[in-house]
N, C-alpha and C positions, 0 to 999 in steps of 0.2 A: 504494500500500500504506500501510496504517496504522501507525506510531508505538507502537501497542500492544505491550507485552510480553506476549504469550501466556503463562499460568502454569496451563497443564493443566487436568483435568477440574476442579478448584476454582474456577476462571474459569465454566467451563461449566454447574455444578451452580449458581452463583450467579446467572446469567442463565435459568437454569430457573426458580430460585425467583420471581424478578421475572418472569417469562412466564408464570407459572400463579396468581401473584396478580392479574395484569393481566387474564388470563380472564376470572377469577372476577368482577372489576366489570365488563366489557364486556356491553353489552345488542346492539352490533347485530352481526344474524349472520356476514355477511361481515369483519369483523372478528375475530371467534371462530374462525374458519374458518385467517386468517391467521394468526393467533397460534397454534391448533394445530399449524400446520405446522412454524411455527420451532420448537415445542417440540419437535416429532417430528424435526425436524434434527439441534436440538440433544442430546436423548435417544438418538442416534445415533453421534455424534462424542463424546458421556462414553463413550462404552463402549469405539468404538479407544480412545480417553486410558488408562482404565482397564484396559483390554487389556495395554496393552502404553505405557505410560510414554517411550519414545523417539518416539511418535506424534507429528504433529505436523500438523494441519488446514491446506486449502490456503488460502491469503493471503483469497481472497473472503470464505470463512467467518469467518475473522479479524478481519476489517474488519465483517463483523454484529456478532460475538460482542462486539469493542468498542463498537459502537451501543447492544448491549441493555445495558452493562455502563454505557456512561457512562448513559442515559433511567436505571437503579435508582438509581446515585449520585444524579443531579438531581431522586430523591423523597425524597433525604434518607431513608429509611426505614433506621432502626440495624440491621435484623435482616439486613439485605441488603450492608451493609458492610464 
């Protein structure tokens, strides 16, 4: 298990934002494909979050969600931080 402190849909919505800017530059398709799906995961798990505030996604998910969250930080990008 990851280190990460999970900090709710805010975490989540943040990793969305960086998964749909990442789309948008991908040209190859199986790539696109993948990164649909996380978004579609992730698009998923904001919504228990938002549902319902005591949620809390299971360790595996966790351990993406910090993946995608550290790859936004390592582009440096301010809008994403």
């Amino acid at each position: 298990m990851t280190d990460y402190p999970f900090d709710g849909a805010t975490d989540i919505d943040r990793a969305i934002g960086y998964l749909v800017g990442l789309d948008d530059t991908q040209t190859n398709a199986l790539a696109v494909l993948e990164i649909d799906d996380a978004i579609t995961e992730l698009q998923g798990e904001y919504e228990k979050c938002t549902a319902d505030v005591t949620y809390r996604p299971d360790d595996d998910f966790i351990a993406r969600l910090s993946g995608y969250l550290a790859m936004a930080d390592d582009q440096g990008n301010p809008k994403l931080a």
